[in-house]
PDB file of N, CA, C, O and CB in Angstrom:
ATOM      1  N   UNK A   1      20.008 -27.273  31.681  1.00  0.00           N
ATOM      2  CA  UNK A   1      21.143 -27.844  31.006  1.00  0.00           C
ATOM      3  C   UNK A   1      21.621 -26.944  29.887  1.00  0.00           C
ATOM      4  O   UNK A   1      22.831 -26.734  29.800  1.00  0.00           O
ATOM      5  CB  UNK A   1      20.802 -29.206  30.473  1.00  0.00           C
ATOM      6  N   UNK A   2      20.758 -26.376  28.997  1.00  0.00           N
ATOM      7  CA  UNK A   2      21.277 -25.680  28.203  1.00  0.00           C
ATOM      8  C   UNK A   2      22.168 -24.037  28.863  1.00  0.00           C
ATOM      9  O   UNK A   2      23.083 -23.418  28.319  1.00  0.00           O
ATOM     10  CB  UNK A   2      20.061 -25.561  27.261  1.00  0.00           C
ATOM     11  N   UNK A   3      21.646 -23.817  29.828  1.00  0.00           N
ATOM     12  CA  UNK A   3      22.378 -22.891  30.261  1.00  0.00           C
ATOM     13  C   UNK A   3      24.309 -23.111  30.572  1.00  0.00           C
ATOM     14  O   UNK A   3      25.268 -22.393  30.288  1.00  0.00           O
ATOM     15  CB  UNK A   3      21.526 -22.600  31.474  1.00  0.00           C
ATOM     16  N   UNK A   4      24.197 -24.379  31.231  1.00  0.00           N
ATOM     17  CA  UNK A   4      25.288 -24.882  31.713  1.00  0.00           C
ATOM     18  C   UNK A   4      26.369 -25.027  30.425  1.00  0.00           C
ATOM     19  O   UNK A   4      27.514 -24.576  30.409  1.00  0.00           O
ATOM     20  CB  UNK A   4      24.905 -26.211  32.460  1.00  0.00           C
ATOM     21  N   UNK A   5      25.746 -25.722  29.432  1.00  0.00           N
ATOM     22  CA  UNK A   5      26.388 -25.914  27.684  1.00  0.00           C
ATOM     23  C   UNK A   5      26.686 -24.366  27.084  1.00  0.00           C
ATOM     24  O   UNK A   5      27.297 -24.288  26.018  1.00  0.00           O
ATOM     25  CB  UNK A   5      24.947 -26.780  26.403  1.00  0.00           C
ATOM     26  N   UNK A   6      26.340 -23.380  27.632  1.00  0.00           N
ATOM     27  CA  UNK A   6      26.218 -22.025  26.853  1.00  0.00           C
ATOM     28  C   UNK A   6      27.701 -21.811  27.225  1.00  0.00           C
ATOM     29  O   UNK A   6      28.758 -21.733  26.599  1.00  0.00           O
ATOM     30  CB  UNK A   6      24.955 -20.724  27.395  1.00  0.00           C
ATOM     31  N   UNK A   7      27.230 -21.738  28.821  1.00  0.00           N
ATOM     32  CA  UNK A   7      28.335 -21.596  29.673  1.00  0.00           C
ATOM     33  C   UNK A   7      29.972 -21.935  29.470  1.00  0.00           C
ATOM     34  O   UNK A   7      31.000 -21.271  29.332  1.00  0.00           O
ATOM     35  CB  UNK A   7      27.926 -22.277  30.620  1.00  0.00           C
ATOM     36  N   UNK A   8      29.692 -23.032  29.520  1.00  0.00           N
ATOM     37  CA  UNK A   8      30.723 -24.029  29.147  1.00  0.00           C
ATOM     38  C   UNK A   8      31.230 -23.340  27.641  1.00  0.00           C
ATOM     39  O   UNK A   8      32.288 -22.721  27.527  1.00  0.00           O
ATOM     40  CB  UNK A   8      30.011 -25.762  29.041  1.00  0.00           C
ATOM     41  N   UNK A   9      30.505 -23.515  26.800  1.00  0.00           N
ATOM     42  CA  UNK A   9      30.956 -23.470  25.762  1.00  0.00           C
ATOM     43  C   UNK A   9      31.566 -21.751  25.668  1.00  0.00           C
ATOM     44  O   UNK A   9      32.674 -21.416  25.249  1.00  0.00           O
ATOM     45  CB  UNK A   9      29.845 -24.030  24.788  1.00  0.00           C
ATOM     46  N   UNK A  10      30.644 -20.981  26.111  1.00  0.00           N
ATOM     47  CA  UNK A  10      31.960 -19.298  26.317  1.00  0.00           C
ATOM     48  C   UNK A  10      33.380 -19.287  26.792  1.00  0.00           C
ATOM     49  O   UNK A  10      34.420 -18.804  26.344  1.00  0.00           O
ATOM     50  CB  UNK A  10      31.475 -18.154  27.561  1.00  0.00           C
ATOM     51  N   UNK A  11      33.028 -20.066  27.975  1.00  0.00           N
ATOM     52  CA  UNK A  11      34.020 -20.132  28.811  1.00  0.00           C
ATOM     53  C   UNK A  11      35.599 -21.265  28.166  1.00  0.00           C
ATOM     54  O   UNK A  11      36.697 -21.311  28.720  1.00  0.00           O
ATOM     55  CB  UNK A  11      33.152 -20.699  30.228  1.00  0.00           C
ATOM     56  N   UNK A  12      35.161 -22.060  26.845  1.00  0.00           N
ATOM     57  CA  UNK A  12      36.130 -22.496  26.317  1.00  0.00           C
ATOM     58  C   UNK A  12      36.576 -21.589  25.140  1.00  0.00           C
ATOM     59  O   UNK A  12      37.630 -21.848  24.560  1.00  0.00           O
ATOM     60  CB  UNK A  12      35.860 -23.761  26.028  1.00  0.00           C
ATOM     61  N   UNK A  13      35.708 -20.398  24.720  1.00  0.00           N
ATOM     62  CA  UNK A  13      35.587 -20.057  23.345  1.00  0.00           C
ATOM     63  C   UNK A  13      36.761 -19.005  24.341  1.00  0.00           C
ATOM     64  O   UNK A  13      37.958 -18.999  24.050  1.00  0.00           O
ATOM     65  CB  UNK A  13      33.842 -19.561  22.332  1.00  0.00           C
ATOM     66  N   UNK A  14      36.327 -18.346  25.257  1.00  0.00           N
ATOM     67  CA  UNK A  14      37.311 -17.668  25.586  1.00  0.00           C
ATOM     68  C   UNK A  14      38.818 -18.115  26.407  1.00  0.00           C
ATOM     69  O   UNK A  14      39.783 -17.352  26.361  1.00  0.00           O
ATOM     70  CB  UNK A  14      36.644 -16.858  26.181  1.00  0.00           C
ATOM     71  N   UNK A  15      38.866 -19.199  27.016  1.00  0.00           N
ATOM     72  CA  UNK A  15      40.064 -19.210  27.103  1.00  0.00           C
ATOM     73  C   UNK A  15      41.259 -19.489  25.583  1.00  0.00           C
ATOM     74  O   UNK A  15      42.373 -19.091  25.240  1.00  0.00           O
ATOM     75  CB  UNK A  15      40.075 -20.189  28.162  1.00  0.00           C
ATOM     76  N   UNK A  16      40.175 -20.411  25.041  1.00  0.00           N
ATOM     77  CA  UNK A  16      40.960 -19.898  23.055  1.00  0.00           C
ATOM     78  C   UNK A  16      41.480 -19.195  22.810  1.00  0.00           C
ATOM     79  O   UNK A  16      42.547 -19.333  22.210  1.00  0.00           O
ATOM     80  CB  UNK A  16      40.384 -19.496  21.894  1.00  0.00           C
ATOM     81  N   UNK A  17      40.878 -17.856  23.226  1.00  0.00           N
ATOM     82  CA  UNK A  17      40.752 -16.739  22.363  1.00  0.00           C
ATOM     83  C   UNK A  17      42.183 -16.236  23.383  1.00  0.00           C
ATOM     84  O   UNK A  17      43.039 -15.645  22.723  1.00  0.00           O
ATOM     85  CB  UNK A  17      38.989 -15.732  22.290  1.00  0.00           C
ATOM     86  N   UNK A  18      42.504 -16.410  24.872  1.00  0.00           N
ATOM     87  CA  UNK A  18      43.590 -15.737  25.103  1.00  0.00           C
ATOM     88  C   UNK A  18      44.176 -16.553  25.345  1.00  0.00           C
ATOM     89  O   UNK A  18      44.888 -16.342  26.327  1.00  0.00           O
ATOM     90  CB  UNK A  18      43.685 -14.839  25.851  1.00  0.00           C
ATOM     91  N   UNK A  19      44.304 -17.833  24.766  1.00  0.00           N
ATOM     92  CA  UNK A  19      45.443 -18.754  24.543  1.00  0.00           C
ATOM     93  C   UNK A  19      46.135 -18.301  22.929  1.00  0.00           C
ATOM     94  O   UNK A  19      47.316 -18.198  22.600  1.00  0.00           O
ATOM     95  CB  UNK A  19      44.790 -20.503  24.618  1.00  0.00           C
ATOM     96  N   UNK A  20      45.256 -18.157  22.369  1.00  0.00           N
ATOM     97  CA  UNK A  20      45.670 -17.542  21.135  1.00  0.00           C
ATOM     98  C   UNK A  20      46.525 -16.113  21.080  1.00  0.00           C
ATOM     99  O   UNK A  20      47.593 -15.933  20.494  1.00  0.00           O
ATOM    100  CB  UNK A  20      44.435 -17.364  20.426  1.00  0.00           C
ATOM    101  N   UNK A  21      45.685 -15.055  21.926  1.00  0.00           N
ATOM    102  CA  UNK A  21      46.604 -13.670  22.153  1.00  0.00           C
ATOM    103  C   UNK A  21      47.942 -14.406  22.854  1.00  0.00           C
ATOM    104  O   UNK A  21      49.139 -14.481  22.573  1.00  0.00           O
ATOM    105  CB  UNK A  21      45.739 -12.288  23.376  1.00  0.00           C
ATOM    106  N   UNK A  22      47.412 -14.710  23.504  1.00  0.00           N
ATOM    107  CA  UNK A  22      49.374 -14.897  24.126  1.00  0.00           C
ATOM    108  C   UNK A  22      50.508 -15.459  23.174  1.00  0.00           C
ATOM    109  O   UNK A  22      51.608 -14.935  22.998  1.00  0.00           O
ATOM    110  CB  UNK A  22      49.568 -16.199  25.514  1.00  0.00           C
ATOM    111  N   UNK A  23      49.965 -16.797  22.507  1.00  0.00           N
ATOM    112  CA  UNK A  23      50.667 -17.260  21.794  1.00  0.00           C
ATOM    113  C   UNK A  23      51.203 -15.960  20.265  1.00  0.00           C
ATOM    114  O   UNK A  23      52.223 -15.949  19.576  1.00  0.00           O
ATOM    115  CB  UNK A  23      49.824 -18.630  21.539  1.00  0.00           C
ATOM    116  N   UNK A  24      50.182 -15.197  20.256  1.00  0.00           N
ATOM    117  CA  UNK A  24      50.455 -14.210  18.868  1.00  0.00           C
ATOM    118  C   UNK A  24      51.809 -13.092  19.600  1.00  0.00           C
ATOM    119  O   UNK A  24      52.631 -12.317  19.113  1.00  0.00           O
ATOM    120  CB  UNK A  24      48.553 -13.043  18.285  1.00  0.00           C
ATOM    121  N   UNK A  25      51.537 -13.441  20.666  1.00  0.00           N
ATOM    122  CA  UNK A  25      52.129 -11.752  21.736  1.00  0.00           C
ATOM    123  C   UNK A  25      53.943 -12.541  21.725  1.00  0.00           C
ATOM    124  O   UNK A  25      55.047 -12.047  21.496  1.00  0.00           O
ATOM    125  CB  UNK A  25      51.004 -11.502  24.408  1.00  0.00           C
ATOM    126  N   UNK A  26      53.510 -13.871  22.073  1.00  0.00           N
ATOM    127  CA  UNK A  26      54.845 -14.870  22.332  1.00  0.00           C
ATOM    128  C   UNK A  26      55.574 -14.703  21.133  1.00  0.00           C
ATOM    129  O   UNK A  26      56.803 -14.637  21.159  1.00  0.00           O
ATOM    130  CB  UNK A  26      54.536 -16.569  22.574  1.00  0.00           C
ATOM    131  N   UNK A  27      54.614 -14.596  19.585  1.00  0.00           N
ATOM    132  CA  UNK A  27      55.378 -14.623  18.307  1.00  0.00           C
ATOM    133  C   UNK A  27      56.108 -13.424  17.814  1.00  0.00           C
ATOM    134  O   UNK A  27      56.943 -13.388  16.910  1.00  0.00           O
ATOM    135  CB  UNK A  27      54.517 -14.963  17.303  1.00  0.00           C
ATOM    136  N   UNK A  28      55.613 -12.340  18.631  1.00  0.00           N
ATOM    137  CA  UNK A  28      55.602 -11.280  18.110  1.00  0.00           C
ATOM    138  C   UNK A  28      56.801 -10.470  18.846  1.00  0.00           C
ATOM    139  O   UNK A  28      57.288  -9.496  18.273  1.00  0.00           O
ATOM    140  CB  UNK A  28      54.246 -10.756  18.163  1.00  0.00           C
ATOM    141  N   UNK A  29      57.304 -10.905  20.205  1.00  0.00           N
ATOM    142  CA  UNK A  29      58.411 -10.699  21.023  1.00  0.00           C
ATOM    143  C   UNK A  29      59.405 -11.514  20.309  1.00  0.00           C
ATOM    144  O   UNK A  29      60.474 -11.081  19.880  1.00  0.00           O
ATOM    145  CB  UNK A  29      58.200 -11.075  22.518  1.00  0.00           C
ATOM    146  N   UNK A  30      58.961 -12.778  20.205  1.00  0.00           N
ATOM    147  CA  UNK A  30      60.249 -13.644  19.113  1.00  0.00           C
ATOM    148  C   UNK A  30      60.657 -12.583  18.110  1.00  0.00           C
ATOM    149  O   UNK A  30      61.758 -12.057  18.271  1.00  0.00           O
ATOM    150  CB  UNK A  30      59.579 -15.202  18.033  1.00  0.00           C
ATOM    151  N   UNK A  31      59.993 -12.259  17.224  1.00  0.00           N
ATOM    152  CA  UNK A  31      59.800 -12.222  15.720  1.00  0.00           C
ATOM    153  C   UNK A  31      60.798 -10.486  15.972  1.00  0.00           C
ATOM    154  O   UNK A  31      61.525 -10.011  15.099  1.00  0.00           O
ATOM    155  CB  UNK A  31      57.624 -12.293  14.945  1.00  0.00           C
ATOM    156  N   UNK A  32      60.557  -9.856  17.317  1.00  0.00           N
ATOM    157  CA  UNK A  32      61.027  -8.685  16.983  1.00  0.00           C
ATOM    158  C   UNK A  32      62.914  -9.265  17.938  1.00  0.00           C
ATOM    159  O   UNK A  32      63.977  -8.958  17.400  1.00  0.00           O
ATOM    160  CB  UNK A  32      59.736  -7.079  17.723  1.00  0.00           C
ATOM    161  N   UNK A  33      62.887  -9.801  18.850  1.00  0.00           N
ATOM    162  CA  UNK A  33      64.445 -10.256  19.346  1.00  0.00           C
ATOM    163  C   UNK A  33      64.885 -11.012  17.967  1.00  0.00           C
ATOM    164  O   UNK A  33      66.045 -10.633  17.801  1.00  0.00           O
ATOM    165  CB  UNK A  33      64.508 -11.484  20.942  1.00  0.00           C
ATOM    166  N   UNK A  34      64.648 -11.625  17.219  1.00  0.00           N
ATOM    167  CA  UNK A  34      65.298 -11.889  16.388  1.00  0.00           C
ATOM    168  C   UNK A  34      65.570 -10.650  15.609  1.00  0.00           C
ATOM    169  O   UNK A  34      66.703 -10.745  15.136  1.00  0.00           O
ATOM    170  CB  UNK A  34      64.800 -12.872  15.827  1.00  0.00           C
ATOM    171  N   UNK A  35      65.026  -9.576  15.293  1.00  0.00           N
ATOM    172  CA  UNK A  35      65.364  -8.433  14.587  1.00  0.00           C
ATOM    173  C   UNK A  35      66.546  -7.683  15.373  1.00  0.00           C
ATOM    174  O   UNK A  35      67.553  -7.290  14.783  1.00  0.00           O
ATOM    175  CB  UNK A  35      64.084  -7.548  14.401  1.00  0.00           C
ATOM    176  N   UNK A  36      66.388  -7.553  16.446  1.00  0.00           N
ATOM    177  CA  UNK A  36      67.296  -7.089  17.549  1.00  0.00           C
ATOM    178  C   UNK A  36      68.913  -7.875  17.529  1.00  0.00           C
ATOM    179  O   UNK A  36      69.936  -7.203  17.659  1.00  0.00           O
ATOM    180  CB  UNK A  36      66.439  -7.450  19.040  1.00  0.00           C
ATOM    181  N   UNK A  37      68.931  -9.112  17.378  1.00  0.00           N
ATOM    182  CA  UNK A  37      70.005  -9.662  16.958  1.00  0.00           C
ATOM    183  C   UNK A  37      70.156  -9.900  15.514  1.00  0.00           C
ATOM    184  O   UNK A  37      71.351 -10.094  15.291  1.00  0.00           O
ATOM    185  CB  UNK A  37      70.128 -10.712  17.600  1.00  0.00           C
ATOM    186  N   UNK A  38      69.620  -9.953  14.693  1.00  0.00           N
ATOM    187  CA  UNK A  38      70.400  -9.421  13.269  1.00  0.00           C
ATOM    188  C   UNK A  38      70.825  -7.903  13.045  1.00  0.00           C
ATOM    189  O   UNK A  38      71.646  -7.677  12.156  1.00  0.00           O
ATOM    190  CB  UNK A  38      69.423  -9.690  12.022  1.00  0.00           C
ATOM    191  N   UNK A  39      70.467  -7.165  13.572  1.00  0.00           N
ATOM    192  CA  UNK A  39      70.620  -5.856  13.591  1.00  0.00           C
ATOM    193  C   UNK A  39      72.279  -5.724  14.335  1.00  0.00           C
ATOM    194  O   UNK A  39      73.245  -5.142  13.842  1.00  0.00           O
ATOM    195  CB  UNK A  39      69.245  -5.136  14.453  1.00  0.00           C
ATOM    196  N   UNK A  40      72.218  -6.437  15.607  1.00  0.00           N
ATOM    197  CA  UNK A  40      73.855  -6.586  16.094  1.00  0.00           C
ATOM    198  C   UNK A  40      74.588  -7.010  15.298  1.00  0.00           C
ATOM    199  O   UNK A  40      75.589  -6.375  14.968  1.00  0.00           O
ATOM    200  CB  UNK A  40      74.200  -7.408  17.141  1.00  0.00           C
ATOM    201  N   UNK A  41      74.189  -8.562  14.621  1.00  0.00           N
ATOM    202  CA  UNK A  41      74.956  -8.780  13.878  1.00  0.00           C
ATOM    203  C   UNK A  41      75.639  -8.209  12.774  1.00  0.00           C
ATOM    204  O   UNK A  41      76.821  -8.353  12.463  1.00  0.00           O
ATOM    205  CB  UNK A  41      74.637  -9.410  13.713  1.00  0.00           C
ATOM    206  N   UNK A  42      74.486  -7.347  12.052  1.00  0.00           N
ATOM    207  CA  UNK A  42      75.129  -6.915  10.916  1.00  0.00           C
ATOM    208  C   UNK A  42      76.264  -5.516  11.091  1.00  0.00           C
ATOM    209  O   UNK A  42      77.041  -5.139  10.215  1.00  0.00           O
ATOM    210  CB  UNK A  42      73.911  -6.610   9.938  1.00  0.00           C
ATOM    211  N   UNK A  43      76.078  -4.839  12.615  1.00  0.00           N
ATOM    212  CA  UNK A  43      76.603  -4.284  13.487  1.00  0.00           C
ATOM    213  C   UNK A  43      78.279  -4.726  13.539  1.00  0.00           C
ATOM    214  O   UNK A  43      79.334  -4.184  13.209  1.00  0.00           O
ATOM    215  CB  UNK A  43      75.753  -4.566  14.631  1.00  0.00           C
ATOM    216  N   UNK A  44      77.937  -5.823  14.052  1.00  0.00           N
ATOM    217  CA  UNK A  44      79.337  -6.696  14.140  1.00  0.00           C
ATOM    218  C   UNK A  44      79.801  -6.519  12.973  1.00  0.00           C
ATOM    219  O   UNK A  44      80.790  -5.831  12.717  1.00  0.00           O
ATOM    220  CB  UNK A  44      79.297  -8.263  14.441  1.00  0.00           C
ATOM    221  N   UNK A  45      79.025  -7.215  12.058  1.00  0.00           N
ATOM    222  CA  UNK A  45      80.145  -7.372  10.914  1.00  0.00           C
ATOM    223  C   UNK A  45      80.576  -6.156  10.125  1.00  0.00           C
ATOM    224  O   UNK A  45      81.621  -6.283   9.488  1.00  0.00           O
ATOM    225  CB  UNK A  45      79.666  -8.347   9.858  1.00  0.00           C
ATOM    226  N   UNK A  46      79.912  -4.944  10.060  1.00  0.00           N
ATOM    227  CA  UNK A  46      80.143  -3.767   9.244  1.00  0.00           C
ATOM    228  C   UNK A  46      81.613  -3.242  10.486  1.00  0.00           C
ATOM    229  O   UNK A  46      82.571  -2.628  10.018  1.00  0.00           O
ATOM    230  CB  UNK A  46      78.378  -2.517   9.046  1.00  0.00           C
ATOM    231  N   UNK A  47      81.568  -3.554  11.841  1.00  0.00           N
ATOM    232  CA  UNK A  47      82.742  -2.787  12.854  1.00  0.00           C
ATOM    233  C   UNK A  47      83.929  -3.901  12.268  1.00  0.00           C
ATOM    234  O   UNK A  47      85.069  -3.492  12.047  1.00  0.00           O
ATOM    235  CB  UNK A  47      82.370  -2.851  15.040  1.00  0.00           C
ATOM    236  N   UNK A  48      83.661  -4.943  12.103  1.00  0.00           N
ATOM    237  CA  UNK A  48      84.951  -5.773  11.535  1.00  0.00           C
ATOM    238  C   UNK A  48      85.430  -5.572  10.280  1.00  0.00           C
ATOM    239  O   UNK A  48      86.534  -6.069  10.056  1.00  0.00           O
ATOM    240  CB  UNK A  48      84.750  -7.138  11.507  1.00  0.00           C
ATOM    241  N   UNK A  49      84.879  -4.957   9.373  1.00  0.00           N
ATOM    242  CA  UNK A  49      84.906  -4.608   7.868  1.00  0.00           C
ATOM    243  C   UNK A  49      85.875  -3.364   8.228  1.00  0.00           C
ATOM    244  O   UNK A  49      87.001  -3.377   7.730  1.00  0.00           O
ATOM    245  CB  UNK A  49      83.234  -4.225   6.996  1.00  0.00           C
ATOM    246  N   UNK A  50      85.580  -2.522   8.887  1.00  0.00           N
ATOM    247  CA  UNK A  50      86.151  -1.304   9.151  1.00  0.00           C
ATOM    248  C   UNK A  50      87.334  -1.786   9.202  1.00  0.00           C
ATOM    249  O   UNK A  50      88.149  -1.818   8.281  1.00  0.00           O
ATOM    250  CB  UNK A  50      85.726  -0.517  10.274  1.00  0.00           C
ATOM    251  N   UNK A  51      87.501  -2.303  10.637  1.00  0.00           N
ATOM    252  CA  UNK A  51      88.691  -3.017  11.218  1.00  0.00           C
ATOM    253  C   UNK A  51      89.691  -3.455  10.634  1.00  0.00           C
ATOM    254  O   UNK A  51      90.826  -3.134  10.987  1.00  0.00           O
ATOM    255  CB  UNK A  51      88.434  -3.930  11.752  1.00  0.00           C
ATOM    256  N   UNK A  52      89.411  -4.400   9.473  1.00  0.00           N
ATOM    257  CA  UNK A  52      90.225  -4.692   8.230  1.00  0.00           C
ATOM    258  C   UNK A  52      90.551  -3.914   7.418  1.00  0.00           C
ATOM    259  O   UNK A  52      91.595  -4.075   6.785  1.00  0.00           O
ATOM    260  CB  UNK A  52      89.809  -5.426   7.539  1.00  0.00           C
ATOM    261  N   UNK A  53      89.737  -2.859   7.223  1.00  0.00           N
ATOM    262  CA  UNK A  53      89.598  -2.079   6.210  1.00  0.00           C
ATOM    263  C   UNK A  53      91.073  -1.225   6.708  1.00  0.00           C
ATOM    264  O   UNK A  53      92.125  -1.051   6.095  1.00  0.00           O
ATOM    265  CB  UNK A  53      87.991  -1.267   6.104  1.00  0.00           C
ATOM    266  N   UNK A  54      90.770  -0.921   7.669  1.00  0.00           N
ATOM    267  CA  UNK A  54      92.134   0.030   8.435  1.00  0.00           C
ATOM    268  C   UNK A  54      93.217  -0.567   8.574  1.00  0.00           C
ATOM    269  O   UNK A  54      94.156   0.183   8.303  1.00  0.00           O
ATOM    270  CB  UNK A  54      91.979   0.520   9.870  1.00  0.00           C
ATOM    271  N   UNK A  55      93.613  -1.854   8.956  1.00  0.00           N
ATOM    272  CA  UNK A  55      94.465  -2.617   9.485  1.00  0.00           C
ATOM    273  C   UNK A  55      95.343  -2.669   7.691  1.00  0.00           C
ATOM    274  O   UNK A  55      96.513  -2.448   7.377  1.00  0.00           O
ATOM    275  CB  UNK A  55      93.660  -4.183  10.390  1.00  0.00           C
ATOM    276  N   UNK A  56      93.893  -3.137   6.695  1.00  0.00           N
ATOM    277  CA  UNK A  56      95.161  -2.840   5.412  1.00  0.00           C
ATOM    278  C   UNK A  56      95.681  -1.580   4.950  1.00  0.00           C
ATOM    279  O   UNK A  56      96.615  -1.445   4.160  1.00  0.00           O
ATOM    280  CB  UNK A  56      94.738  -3.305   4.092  1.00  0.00           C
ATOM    281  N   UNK A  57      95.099  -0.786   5.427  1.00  0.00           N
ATOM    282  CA  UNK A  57      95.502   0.717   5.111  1.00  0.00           C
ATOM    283  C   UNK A  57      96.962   1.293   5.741  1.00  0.00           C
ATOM    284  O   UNK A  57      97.794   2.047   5.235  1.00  0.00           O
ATOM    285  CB  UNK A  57      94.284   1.677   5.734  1.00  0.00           C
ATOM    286  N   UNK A  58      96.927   0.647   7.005  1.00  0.00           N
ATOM    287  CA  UNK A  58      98.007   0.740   7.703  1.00  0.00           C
ATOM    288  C   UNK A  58      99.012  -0.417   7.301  1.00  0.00           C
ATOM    289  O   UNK A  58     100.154  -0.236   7.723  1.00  0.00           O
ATOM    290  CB  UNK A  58      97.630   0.757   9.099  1.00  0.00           C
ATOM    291  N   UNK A  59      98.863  -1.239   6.776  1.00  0.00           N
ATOM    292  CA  UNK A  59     100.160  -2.120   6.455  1.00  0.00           C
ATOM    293  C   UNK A  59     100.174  -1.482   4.586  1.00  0.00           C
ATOM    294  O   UNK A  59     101.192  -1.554   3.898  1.00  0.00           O
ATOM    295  CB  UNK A  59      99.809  -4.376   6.794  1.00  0.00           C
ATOM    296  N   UNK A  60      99.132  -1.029   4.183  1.00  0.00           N
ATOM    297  CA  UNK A  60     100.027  -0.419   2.757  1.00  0.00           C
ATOM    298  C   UNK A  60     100.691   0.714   3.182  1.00  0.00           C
ATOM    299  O   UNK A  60     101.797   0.937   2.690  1.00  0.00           O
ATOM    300  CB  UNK A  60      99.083   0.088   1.364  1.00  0.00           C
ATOM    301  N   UNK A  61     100.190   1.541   4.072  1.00  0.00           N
ATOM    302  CA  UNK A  61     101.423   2.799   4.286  1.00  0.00           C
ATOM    303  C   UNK A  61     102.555   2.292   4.780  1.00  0.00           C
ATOM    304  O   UNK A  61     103.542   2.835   4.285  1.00  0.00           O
ATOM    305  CB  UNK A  61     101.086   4.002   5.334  1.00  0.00           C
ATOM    306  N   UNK A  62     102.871   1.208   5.804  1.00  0.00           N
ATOM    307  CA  UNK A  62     104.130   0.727   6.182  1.00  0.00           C
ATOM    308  C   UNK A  62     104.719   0.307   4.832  1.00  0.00           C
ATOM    309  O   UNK A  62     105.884   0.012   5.100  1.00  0.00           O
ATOM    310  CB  UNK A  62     104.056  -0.440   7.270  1.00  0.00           C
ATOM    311  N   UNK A  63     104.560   0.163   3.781  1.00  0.00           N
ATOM    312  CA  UNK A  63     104.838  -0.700   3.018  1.00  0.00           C
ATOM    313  C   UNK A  63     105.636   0.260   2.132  1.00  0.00           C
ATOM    314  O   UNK A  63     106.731   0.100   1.592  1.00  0.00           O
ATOM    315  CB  UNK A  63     103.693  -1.497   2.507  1.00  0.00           C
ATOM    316  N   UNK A  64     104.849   1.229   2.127  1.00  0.00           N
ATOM    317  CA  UNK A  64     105.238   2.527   0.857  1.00  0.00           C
ATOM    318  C   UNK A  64     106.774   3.235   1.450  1.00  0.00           C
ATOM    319  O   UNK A  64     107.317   4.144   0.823  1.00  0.00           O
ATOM    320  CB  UNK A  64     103.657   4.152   0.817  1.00  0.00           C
TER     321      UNK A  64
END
């Protein structure tokens, strides 16, 4: 019996242990796609800054 309890008990210690890696691996793909889309975003918004930036440049020269 005690063999069987050893057993048992590895065999839960380790599926833990790569229920745990996965879940860290799961956080860690999150944790970097979220970097991946703020990075667009701020992408976006610096190409729209431009955008404006030009669009008034060109209506003060029409202007002059």
């Amino acid at each position: 019996m005690g063999f069987m309890d050893d057993a048992k008990e590895v065999a839960e210690t380790a599926g833990r242990k790569v229920k745990e890696g996965f879940e860290d691996t799961k956080d860690r793909i999150g944790d970097k796609l979220d970097e991946v889309k703020a990075d667009a975003e701020v992408k976006k918004a610096e190409a729209d800054r431009e955008r404006v930036e030009k669009r008034n440049e060109l209506k003060e020269d029409l202007r002059d």
